[in-house]
C-alpha positions in Angstrom: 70.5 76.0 75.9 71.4 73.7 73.2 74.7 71.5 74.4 76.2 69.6 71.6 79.4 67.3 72.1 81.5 65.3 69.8 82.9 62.9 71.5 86.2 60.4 70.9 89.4 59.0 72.7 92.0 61.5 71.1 91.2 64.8 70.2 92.5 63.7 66.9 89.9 61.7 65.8 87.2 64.9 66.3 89.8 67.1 63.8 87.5 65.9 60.2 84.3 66.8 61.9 85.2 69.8 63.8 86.9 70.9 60.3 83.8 70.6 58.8 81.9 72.3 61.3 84.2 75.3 61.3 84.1 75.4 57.4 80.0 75.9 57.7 80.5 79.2 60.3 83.4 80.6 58.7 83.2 83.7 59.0 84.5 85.7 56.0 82.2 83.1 54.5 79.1 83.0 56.7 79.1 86.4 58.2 74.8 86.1 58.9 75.4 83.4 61.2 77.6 85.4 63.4 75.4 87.8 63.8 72.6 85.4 64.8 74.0 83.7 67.6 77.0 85.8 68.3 79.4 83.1 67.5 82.9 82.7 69.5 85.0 79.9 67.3 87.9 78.2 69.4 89.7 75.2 68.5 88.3 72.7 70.5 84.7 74.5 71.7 82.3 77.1 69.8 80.3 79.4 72.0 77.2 81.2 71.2 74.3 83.2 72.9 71.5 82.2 75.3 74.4 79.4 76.9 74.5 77.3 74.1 77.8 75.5 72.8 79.3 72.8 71.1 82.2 71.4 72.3 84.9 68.2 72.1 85.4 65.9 74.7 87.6 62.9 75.0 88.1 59.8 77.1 88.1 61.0 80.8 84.8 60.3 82.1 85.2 61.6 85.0 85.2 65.0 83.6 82.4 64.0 81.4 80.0 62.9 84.2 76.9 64.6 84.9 76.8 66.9 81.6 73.7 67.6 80.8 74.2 67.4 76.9 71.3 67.8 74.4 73.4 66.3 71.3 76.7 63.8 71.3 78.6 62.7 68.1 80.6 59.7 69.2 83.4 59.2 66.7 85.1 56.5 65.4 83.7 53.6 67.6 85.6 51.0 66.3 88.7 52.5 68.6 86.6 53.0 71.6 88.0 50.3 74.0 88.8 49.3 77.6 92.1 49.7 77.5 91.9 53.6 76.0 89.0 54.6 78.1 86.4 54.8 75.2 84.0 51.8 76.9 83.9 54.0 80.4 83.9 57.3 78.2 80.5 55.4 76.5 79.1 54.4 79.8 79.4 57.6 81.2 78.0 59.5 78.1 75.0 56.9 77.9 73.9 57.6 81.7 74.1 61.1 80.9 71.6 61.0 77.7 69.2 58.7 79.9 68.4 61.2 82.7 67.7 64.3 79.5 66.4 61.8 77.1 68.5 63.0 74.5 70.2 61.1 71.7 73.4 60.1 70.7 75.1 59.7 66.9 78.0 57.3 66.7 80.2 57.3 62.8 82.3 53.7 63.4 84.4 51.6 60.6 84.1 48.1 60.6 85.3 46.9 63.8 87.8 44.1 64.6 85.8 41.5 66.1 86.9 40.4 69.7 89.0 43.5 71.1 86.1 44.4 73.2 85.0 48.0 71.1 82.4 49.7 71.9 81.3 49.7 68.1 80.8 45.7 68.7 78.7 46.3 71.7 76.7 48.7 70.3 76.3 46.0 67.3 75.7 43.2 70.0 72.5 45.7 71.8 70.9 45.9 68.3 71.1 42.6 67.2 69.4 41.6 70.8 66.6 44.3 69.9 66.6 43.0 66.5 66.1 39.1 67.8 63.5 40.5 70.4 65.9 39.7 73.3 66.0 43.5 74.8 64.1 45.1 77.6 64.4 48.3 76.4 62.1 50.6 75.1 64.5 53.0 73.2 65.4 51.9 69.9 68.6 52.0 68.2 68.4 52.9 64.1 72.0 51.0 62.8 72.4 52.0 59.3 75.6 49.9 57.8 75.8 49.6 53.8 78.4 46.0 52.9 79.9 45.2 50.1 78.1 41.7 49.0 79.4 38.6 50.3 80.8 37.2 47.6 83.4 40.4 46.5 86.1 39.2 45.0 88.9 41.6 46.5 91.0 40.0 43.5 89.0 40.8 40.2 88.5 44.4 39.2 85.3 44.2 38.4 83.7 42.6 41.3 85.7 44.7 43.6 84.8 47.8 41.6 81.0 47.0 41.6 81.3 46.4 45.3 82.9 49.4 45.7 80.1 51.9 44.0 77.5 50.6 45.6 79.4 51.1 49.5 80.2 54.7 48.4 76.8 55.2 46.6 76.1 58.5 48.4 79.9 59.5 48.4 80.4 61.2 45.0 83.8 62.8 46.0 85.3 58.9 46.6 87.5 58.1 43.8 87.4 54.6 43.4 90.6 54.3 41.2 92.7 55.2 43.9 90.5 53.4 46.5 91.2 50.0 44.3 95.1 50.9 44.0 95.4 51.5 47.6 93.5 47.6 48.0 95.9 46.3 45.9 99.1 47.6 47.0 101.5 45.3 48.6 102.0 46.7 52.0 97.9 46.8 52.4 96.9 44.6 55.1 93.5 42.5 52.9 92.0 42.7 56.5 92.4 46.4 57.3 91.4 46.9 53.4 88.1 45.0 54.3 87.1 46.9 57.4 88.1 50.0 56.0 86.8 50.4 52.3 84.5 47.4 52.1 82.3 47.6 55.8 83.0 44.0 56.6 84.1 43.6 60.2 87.1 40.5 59.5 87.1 37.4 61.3 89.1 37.5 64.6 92.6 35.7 63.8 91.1 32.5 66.4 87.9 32.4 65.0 86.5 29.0 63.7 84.5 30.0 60.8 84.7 33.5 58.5 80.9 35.6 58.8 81.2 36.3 54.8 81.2 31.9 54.1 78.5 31.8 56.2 76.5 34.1 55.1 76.7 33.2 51.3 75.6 29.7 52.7 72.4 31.7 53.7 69.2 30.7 52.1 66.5 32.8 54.6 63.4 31.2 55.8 64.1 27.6 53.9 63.4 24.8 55.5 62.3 21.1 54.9 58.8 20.4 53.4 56.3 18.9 55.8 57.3 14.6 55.8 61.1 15.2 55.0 63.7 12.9 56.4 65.8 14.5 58.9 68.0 14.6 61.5 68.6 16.9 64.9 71.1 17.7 67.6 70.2 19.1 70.8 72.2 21.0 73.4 70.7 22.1 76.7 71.2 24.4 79.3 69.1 25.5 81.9 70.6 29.0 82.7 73.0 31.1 81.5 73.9 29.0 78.3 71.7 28.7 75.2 69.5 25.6 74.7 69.1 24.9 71.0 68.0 22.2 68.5 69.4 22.5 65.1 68.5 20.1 62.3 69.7 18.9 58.9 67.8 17.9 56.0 68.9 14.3 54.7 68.4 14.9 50.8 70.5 18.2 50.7 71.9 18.7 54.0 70.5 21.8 54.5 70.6 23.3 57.9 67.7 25.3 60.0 66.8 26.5 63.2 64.4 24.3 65.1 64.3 25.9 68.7 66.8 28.2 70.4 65.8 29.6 73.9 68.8 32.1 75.9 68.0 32.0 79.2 70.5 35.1 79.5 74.0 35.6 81.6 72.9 36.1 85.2 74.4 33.8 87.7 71.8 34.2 90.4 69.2 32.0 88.6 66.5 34.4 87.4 66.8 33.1 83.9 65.7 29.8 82.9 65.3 28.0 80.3 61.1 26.8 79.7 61.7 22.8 79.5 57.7 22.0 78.8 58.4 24.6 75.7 61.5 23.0 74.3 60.1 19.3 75.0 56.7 20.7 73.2 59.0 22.1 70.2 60.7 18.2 69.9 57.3 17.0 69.9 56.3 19.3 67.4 59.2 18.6 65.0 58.8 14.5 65.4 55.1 15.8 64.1 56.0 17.9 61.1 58.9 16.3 59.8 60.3 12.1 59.6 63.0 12.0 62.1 65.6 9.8 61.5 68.2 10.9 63.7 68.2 12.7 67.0 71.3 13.2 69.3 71.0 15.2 72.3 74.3 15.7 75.0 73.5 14.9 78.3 74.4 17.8 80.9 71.5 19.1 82.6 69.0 17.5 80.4 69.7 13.7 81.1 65.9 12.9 82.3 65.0 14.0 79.1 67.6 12.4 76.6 67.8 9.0 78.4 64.5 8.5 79.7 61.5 11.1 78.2 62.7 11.2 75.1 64.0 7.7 74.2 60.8 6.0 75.7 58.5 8.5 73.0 60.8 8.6 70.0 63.2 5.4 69.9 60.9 3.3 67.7 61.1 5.9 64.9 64.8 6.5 64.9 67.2 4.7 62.1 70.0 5.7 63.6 70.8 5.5 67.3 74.1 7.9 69.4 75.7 4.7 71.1 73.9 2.1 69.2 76.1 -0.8 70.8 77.5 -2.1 74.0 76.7 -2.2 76.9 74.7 0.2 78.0 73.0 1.9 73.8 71.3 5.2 73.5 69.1 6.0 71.1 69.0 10.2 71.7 72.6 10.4 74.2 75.4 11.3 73.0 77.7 12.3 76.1 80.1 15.1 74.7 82.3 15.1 77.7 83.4 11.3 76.3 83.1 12.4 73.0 86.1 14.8 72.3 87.7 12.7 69.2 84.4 12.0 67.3 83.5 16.2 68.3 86.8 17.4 66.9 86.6 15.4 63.8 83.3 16.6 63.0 84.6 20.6 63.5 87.3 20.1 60.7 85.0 18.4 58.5 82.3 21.2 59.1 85.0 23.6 58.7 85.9 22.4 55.4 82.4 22.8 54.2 81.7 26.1 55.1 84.9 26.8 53.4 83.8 25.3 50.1 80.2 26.5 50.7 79.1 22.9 50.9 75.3 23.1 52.0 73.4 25.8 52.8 71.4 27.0 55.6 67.9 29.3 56.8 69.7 32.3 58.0 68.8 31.7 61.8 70.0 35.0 63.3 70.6 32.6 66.5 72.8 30.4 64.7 74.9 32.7 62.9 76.1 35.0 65.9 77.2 31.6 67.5 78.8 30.7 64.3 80.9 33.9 64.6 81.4 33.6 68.3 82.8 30.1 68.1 86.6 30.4 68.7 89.6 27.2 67.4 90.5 25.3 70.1 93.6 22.9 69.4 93.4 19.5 71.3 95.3 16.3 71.0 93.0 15.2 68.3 92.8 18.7 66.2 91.0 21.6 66.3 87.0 21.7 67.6 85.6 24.8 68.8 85.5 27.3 72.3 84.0 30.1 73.6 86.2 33.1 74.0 86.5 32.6 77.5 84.7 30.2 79.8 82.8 33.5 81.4 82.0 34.6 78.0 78.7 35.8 77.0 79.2 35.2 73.3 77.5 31.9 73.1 78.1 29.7 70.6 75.8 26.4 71.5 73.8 26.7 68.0 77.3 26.6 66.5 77.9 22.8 68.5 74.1 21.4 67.2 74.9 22.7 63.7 78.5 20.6 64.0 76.0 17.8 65.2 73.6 17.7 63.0 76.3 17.7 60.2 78.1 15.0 62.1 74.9 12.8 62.4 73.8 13.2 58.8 77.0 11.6 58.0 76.5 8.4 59.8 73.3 8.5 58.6 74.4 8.4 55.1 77.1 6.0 56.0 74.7 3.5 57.9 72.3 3.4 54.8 75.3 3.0 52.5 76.0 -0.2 54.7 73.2 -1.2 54.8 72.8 -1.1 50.8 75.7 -3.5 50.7 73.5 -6.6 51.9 71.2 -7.7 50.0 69.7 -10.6 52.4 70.9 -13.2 50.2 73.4 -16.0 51.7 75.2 -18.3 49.8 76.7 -21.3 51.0 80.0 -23.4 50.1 
């Protein structure tokens, strides 16, 4: 009683496969198969013997609840939205597979990152299986082939090579007219990358493009052991991440010290393990020469005004208020730090721009990079969630800004301190 369903928000975006389903059991063509299963063809639903059918289905889920369906083809996720009824069409087709144990195949495009697709979701649950973050014992295979990183939509050849190996396994693509279509004036570069180079393009408000970062990505580097560096800590002790980010002096390399997501719940459940993350500062005072270490204050001021200062203070070069009245060798209060914050987004922003320094590949730390939206103040631009609610975090994104920031005045302090040779001369 085989029940297969392809699945989409318009019938119009089930007409390429159901034409190719209907070009496999033609029957001046496929007469056999006819006779095996005593085929009925209709436009929109194919019937056969023993109760078995294949059928289309669109965005009501009402009318979709309860099926029973052994097979679904989702369609064309990238569309599947809120407003269109594809994210409750998804719901409802998902609950359905979980009480048969049955699977489901989604085809998606690039998505437009931000407008809430399902394809993004979907993306979002397998980068939480992929990070260890999920629950769930049923895995989800995502197979996506990208045109490199650094494809030059502008030179022929780079976009041609870029091209053949994305259609690899598509011998009927002709790439002439794929590269003519890229290049014709009324082609959106944006729509041209989703659609004909897999890259899902940067929201219009987001901070930093996902193709710089990722040529910045050197995976697994980090400092060897004895190393001067630097760090920036951000702490939450639910719902938000807690992570500590650091920054090699010599090359300004960044990598992933600690990152612990407590999740999104509001009730509490999830917290943050503070003996952990105070064991993994301990451990990176240990392993590498800290120079600098800047922590904001919310939730975790025992820790970055007392714990931490009392241990570590001696060994730092570089302090986050290192005069008036009341200095601080590790806090750095961001909530009275908007000017020095902003100005150290624009300058970070430039950098990933020019591909100024590199970093490990954290999978932590680029998903925040993505998530981090512009947000214009009176000083310039720094950086926001999506909404305050949000669950695209992007606290890595702040301790990579710091630990940029507090390189600099690193560098700048020792350049000072160059300047002064001891000597005093006297007229």
């Amino acid at each position: 009683m085989a029940w297969v369903q392809i699945a989409a928000v318009s019938e119009a975006q089930t007409k390429n496969t159901m034409r190719m389903v209907r070009a496999m059991i033609n029957k001046s063509r496929n007469k056999k198969i006819h006779q095996d299963y005593a085929l009925d063809v209709g436009k929109t639903q194919i019937n056969a013997d023993m109760d078995r059918k294949l059928e289309v289905i669109t965005s009501s889920a009402e009318t979709a609840e309860g099926g029973e369906a052994t097979f679904i083809i989702g369609d064309e996720l990238e569309h599947w939205t809120t407003s269109n009824g594809g994210a409750d069409l998804y719901a409802t087709l998902m609950d359905n597979l979980a009480k048969t144990g049955s699977r489901i195949l989604c085809t998606l495009n690039a998505w437009r990152p931000g407008v809430g697709s399902v394809a993004e979701k979907v993306f979002g649950s397998w980068s939480d299986q992929a990070l260890g973050r999920s629950k769930a014992e049923q895995e989800i295979l995502m197979d996506v082939v990208q045109a490199p990183a650094d494809t030059d939509m502008s030179d022929p050849q780079s976009l041609r090579t870029a091209l053949e190996y994305v259609y690899a396994d598509c011998p009927w693509a002709d790439l002439d007219s794929i590269m003519s279509r890229i290049w014709t004036s009324d082609a959106e570069p944006d729509a041209s990358k989703r659609k004909y180079l897999n890259w899902p393009t940067a929201d219009i408000h987001a901070w930093a493009d996902p193709k710089d970062w990722a040529q910045m990505a050197r995976p697994g580097l980090q400092p060897a052991v004895g190393a001067e560096i630097v760090m920036f800590f951000d702490g939450s002790l639910s719902r938000d991440t807690t992570a500590l980010i650091g920054c090699e002096v010599a090359s300004g390399h960044i990598f992933e010290i600690g990152a612990w997501d407590p999740g999104n719940s509001h009730d509490g459940d999830g917290r943050v393990d503070v003996m952990d993350v105070d064991a993994v500062v301990a451990r990176a005072f240990e392993r590498w020469t800290v120079v600098g270490f800047f922590g904001d204050v919310r939730e975790w001021e025992s820790f970055t005004k007392i714990t931490w200062p009392e241990r570590y203070r001696d060994q730092l070069d570089i302090w986050a208020v290192p005069s008036g009245a009341h200095k601080e060798p590790i806090a750095w209060d961001m909530r009275s730090k908007l000017f020095d914050f902003t100005r150290a987004c624009e300058l970070t922003e430039r950098e990933i721009l020019e591909h100024s320094f590199t970093h490990d590949g954290s999978a932590v730390l680029s998903e925040q990079v993505a998530n981090a939206m512009r947000s214009q103040n009176r000083y310039g631009v720094s950086i926001r969630k999506e909404s305050p609610s949000s669950a695209r975090k992007i606290d890595a994104a702040v301790c990579m800004i710091g630990a940029r920031m507090v390189r600099r005045l690193y560098l700048d302090a020792s350049v000072d301190r160059t300047r002064f040779d001891g000597k005093a001369v006297f007229v």
